[in-house]
C-alpha positions as CSV (number, residue, x, y, z in Angstrom):
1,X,127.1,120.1,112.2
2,X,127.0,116.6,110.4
3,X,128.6,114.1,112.9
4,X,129.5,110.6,111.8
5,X,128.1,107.6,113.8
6,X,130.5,105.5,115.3
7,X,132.4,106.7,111.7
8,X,130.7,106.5,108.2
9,X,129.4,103.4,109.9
10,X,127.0,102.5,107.1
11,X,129.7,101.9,104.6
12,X,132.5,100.7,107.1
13,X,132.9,98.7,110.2
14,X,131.9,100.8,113.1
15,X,134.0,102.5,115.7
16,X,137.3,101.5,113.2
17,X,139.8,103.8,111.9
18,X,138.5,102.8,108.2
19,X,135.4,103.9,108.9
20,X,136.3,107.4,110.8
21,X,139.0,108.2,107.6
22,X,135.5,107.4,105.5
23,X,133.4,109.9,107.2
24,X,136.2,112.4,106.8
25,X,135.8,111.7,103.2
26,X,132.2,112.1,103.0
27,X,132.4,115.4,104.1
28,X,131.5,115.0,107.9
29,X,132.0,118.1,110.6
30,X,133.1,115.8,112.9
31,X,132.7,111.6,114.2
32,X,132.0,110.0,117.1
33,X,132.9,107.1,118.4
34,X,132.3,105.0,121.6
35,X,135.6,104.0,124.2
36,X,136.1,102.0,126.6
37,X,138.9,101.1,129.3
38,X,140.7,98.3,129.2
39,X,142.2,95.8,131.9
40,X,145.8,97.8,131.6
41,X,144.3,100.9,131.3
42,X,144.2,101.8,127.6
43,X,141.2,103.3,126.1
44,X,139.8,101.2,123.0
45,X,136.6,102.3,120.5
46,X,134.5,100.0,121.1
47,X,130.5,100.1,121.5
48,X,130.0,96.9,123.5
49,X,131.1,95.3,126.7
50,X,132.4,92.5,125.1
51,X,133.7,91.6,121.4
52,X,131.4,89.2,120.5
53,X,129.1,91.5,118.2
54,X,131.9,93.3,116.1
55,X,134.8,90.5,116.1
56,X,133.1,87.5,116.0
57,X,135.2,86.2,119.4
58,X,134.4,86.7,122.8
59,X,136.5,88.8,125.2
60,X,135.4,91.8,127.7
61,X,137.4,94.6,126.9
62,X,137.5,95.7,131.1
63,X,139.0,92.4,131.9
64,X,141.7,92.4,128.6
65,X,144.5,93.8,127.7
66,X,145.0,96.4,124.7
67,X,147.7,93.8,123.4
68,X,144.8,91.2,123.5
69,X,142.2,93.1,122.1
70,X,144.8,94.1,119.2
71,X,144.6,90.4,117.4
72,X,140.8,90.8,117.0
73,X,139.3,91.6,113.7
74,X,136.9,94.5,114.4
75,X,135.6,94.2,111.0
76,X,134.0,90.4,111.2
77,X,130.5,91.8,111.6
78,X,130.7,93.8,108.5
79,X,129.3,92.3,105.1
80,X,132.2,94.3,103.1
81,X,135.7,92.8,101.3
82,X,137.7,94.8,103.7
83,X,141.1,93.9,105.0
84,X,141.2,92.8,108.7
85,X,140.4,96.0,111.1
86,X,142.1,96.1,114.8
87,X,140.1,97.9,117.8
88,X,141.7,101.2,117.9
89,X,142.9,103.3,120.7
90,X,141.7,106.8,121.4
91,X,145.2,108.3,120.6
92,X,145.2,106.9,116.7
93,X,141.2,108.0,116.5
94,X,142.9,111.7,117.0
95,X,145.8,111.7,115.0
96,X,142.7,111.2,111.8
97,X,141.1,114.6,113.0
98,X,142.4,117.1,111.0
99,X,142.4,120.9,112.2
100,X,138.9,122.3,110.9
101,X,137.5,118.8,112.3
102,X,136.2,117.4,115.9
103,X,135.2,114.3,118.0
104,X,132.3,113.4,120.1
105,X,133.5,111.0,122.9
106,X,131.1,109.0,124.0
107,X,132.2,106.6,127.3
108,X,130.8,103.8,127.8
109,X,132.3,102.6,131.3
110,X,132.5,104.9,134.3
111,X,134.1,107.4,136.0
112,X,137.6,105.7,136.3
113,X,138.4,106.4,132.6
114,X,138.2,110.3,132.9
115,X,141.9,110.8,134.7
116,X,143.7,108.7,131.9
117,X,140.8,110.5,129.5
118,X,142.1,113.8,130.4
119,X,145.8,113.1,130.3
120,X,145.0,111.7,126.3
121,X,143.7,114.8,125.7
122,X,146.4,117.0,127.1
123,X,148.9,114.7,125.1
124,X,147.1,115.2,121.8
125,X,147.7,118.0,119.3
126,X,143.4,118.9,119.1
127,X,142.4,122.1,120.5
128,X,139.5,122.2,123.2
129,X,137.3,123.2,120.6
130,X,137.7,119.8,118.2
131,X,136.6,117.7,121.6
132,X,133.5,117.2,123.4
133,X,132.6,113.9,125.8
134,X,129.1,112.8,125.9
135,X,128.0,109.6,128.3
136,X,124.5,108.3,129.5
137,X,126.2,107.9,132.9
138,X,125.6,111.4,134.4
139,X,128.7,110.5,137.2
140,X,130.8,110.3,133.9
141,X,130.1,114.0,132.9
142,X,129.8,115.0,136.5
143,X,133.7,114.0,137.2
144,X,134.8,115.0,133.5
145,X,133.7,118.8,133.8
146,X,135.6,118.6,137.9
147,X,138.3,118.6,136.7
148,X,138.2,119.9,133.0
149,X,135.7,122.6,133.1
150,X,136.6,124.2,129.6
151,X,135.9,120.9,127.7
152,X,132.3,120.9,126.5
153,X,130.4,117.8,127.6
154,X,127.0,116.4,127.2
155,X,124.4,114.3,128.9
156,X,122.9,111.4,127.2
157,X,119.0,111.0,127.2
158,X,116.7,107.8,125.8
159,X,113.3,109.7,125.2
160,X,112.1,105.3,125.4
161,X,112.8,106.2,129.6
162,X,110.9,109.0,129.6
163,X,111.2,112.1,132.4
164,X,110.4,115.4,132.9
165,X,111.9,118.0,131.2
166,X,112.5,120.0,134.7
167,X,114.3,116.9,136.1
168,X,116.4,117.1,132.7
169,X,117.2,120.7,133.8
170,X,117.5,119.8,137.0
171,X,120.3,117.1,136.3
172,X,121.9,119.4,133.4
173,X,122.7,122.0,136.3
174,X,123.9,119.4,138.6
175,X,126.6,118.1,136.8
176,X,127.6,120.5,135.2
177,X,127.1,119.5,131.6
178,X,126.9,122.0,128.7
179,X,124.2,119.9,127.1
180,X,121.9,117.5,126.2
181,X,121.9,114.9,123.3
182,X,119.1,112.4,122.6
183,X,116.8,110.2,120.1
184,X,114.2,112.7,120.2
185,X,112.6,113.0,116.4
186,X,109.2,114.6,117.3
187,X,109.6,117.0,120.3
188,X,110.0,120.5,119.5
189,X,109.1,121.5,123.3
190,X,112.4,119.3,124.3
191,X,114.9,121.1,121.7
192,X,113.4,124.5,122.9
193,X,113.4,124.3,126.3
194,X,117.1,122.4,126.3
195,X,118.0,125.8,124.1
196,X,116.0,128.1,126.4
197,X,117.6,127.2,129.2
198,X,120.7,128.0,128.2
199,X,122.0,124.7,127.0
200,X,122.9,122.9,123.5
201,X,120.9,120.2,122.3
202,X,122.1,117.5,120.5
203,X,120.0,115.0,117.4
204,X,121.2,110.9,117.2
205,X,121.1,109.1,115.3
206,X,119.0,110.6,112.4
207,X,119.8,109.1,108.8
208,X,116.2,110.8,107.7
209,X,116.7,114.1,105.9
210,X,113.3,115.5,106.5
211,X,114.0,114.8,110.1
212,X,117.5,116.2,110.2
213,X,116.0,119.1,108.8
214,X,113.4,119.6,111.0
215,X,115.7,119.4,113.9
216,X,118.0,121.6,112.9
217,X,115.1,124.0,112.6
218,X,114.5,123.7,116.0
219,X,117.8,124.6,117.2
220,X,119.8,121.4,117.2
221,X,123.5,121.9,117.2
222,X,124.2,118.6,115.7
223,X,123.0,116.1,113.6
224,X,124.8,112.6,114.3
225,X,124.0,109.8,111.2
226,X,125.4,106.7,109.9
227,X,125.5,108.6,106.4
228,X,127.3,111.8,106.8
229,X,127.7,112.3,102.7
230,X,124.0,111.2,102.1
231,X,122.6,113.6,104.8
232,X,124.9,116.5,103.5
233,X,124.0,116.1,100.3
234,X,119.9,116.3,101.4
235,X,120.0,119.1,103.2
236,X,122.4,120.9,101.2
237,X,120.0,120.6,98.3
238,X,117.0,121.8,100.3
């Protein structure tokens, strides 16, 4: 699976709808995108804690409102003539998935966004198989899978804070999860023992072909780029 980076994200402004309708246009299996709570209980895409780095103006998204957030230009950061782009709510990122497509969540607060999480989800017309959650905050994943157990979800690893891979297991088990993603690009003995173990692995963010490639070898489930059309092409020629 080729899955879009916070979108097509190296030809539109991250985490926006223009740049998730792009990666469905390039081709991508599915996108992911990073969300947030807001101050009135809304969930927003948005990497950061605050909206300095992608609108050019300061606010933290926990301690705003959605109708706040909503006057931002989400596209500032972008060198691109694009019209003005708004921080978009989880519910208008699904109504771009389409019924052969899905959506890595990643959350990027904690635990108190799963129950409205889980209610967005029931509300939406995507089937359990078009949605997994992925978070570096193993409580996140922990608490997702307690109460939705038939939702695949999947624990974030930095390979930069490196562990052992029987504490990886270890945690893996504990929570719950149904997998592992990371940054590994060199470790075949982490993809195979992930796999082994009875768990999926998962590759980000890989815009390298040759390394995409090799990964997938190894047993990766997913490739996630910021050039889902490039990357297609690339592999689809090897």
């Amino acid at each position: 699976m080729i899955v879009a980076h916070r979108g097509a994200s190296e030809d539109a402004p991250e985490n926006t709808l223009e740049a998730f309708r792009l990666a469905w246009l390039q081709n991508a299996d599915a996108i992911e995108g990073d969300f947030r709570l807001t101050k009135d209980g809304q969930i927003v895409c948005i990497h950061d804690e605050d909206t300095s780095r992608t609108c050019g103006e300061k606010m933290i998204v926990a301690e705003s409102t959605y109708a706040e957030l909503s006057q931002l230009d989400a596209s500032a950061h972008f060198k691109g003539d694009l019209a003005p782009q708004s921080i978009p709510l989880l519910s208008e990122v699904f109504k771009t998935i389409t019924n052969n497509k899905g959506i890595y969540i990643e959350i990027k607060c904690g635990p108190e966004i799963v129950p409205t999480l889980i209610n967005l989800i029931i509300d939406s017309d995507l089937r359990k198989e078009q949605i997994s959650i992925m978070a570096f905050d193993n409580q996140v994943i922990r608490a997702f899978k307690s109460i939705a157990p038939h939702i695949k979800a999947f624990w974030l690893y930095d390979v930069n804070e490196p562990v052992s891979i029987y504490e990886l297991l270890d945690t893996l088990e504990d929570i719950k999860a149904d997998g592992l993603g990371s940054n590994n690009t060199s470790s075949k003995e982490l993809v195979n023992s992930i796999s082994k173990a009875g768990f999926e692995y998962h590759s980000w963010t890989i815009d390298d072909n040759q390394v995409a490639e090799q990964l997938l070898k190894w047993g990766a489930a997913s490739i996630t780029t910021n050039q889902p059309s490039y990357l297609r092409q690339q592999l689809s020629s090897n």
